[in-house]
C-alpha positions in Angstrom: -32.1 -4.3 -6.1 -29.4 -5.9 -8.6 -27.1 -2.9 -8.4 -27.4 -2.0 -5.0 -26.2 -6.0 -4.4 -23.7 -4.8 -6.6 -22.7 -2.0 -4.8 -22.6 -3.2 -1.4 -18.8 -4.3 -1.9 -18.0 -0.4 -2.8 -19.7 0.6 0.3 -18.1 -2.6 2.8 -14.1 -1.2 1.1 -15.3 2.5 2.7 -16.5 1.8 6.0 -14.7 -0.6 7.1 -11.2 1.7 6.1 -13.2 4.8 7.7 -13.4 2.7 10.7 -10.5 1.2 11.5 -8.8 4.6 10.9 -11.0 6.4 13.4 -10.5 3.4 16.1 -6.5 4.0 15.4 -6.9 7.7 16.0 -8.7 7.1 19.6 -6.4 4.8 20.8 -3.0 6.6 20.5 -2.1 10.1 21.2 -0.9 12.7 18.5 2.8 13.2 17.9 4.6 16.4 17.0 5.3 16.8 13.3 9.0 16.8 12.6 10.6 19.1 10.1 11.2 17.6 6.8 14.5 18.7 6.7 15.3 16.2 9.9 14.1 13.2 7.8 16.8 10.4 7.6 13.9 7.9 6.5 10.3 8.4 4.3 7.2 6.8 4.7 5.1 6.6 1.8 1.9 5.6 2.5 -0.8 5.0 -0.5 -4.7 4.7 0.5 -7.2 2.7 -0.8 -10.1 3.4 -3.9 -12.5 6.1 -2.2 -10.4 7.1 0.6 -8.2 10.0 1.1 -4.5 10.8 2.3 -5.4 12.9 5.4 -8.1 10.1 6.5 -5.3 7.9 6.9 -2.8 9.6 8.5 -3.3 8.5 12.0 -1.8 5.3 11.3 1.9 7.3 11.7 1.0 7.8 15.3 1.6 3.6 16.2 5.0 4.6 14.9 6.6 5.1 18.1 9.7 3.5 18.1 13.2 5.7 18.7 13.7 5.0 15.4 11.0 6.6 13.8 11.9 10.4 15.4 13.4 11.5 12.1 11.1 10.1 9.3 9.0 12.0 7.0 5.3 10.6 6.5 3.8 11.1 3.0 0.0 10.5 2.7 -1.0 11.7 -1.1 -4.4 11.6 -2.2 -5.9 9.5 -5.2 -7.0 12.3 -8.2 -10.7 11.6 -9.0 -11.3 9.3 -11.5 -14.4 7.4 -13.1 -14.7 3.9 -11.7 -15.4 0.6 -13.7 -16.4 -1.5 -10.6 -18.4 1.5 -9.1 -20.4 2.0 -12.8 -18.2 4.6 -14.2 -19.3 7.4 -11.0 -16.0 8.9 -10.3 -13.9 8.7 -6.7 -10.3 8.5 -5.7 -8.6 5.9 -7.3 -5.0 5.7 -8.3 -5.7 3.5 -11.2 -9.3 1.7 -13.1 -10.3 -1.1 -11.0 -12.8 -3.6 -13.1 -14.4 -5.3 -10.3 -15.5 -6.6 -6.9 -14.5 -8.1 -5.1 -10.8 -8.9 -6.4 -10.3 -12.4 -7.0 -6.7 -13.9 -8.4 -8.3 -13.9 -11.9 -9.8 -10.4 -11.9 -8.9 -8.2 -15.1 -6.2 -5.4 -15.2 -5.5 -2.4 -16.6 -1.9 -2.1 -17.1 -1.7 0.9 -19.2 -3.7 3.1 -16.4 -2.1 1.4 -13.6 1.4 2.4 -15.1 0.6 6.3 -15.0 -0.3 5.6 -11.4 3.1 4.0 -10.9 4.6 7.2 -12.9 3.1 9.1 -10.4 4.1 7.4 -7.4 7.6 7.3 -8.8 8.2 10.8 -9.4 7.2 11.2 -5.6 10.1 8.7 -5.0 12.5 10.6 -6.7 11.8 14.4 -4.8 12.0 12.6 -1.5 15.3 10.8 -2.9 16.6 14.4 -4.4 16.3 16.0 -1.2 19.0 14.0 0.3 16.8 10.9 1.8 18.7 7.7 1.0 17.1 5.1 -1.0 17.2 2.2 1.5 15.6 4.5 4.6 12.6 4.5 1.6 9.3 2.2 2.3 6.5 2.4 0.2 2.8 0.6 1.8 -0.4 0.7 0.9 -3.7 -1.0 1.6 -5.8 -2.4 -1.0 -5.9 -0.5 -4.5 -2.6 1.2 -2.5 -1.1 -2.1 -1.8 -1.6 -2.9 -5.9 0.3 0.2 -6.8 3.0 -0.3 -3.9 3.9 -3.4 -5.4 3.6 -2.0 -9.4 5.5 1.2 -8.1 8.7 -0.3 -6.3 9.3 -3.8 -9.3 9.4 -1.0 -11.5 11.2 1.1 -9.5 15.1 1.5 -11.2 16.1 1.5 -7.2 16.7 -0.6 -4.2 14.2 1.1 -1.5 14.1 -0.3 1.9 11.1 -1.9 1.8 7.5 -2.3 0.3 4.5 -3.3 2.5 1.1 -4.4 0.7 -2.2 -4.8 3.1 -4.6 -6.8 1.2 -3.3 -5.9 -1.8 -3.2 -8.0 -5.2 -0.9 -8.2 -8.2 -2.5 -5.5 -10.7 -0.8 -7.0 -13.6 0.2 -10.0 -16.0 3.4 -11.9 -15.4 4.5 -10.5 -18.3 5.8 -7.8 -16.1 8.3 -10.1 -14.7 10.6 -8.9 -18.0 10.7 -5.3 -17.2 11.8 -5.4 -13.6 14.8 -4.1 -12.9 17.7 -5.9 -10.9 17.8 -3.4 -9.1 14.0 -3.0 -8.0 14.6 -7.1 -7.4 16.5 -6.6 -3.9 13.7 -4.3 -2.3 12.2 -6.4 0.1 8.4 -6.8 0.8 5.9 -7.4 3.3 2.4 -8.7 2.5 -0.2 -9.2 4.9 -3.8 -10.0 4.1 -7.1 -10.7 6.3 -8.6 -14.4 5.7 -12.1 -13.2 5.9 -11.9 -10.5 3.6 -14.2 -10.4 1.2 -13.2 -8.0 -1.0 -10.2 -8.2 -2.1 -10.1 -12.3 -2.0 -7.2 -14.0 0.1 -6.7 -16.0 -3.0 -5.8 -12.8 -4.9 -3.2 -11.9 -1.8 -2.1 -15.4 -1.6 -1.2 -15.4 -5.5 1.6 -12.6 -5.0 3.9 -14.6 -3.6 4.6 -17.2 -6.3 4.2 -14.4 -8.6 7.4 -12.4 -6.5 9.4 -15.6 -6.1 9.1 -16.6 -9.8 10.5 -12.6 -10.0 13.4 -13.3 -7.8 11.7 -11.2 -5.1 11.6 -11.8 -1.7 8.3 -11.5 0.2 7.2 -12.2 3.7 3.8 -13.3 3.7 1.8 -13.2 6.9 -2.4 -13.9 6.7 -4.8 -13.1 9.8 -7.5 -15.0 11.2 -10.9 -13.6 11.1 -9.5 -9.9 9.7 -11.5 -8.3 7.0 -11.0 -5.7 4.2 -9.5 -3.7 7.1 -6.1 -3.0 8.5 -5.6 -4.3 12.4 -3.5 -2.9 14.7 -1.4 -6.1 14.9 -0.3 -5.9 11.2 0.4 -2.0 11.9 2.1 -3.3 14.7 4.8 -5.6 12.9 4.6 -3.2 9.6 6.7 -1.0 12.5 9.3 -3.8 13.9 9.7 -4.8 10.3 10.6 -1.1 9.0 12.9 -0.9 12.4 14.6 -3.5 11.6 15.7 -2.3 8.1 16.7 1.4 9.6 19.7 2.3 11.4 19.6 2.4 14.7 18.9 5.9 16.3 21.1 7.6 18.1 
């Protein structure tokens, strides 16, 4: 009975990603892929631990803006890995998580969590080396994604156009503060975080921003009332006036 209290969290982080995916694939109609080649802007979105890339990709389809006609979407997939919080069983996860839920005081794993960011970074750079500029580059994620958006972009020896972390955390010590670049200072970020969740803590969203300011970072920080471990379509919603507004316009 222990471990399956245990457990529960694991199961609450799945269903309630499942499910507020599947709502957002109902409720808006598909869009017409365009051709890589088109893309003036890139998208890269980074999932949460036990989800998938394609399981997420309806969230492109709020996107609808005139701006958004030529931008590439990128939805990798986490490799499989054994879990710490999950008892060792393996799943998708970027990096080793050691528990939930999440709190402002949970342990990290820096060293794993930095070949995550190696990964996400070399991702970066392909989308860079085919010709995309680096300030039409945003990098979100919800979650375990939202940890290694934030790790991936203050590391990052860039300016990108933007970060956005959904009920995220900061996956590392402040320490970290040392090694970011000046560069990777200027790339401006979005947090937003539900004040019911319970598994990833608000406290442990609400500690980012004093962490980013004491970086020299600048962070919009927007919380929502009675949102869960879940991603609404009102934080979508501004995730897509806030990228806008950090494009050029369309023509």
């Amino acid at each position: 009975m222990n471990l399956w209290l245990l457990a529960k969290p694991i199961a609450v982080l799945l269903v309630t990603v499942s499910s507020t995916i599947f709502l957002l694939l109902l409720s808006q109609q598909n869009q017409s892929p365009r051709p890589a080649s088109m893309a003036r802007s890139f998208v890269l979105w980074l999932h949460g631990l036990g989800d998938s890339g394609p399981a997420n990709e309806p969230i492109k389809t709020l996107f609808t803006s005139p701006e958004f006609r030529n931008t590439k979407w990128s939805f990798p997939s986490a490799p499989s890995n054994p879990v710490t919080c999950n008892y060792g069983a393996r799943m998708p996860s970027w990096f080793d998580i050691g528990e939930i839920p999440v709190t402002a005081n949970s342990p990290n794993n820096e060293s794993d969590l930095l070949k995550a960011v190696k990964s996400v970074h070399k991702m970066i750079d392909k989308e860079i080396d085919a010709g995309t500029n680096p300030s039409n580059v945003f990098v979100c994620g919800f979650s375990q994604g939202g940890a290694l958006t934030l790790a991936s972009v203050l590391l990052y020896p860039k300016t990108l156009g933007g970060a956005a972390v959904f009920s995220g955390w900061v996956p590392f010590s402040s320490s970290i503060i040392e090694q970011i670049p000046p560069e990777a200072k200027r790339t401006p970020i979005l947090w937003s975080h539900g004040i019911a969740d319970r598994t990833v803590f608000l406290e442990a969203g609400q500690a980012g921003p004093p962490f980013l300011e004491r970086a020299g970072v600048n962070c919009e920080f927007k919380a929502y009332p009675d949102l869960g471990h879940s991603i609404s379509n009102e934080e979508l919603k501004h995730l897509e006036s806030w990228i806008k507004a950090r494009l050029p316009s369309s023509s």
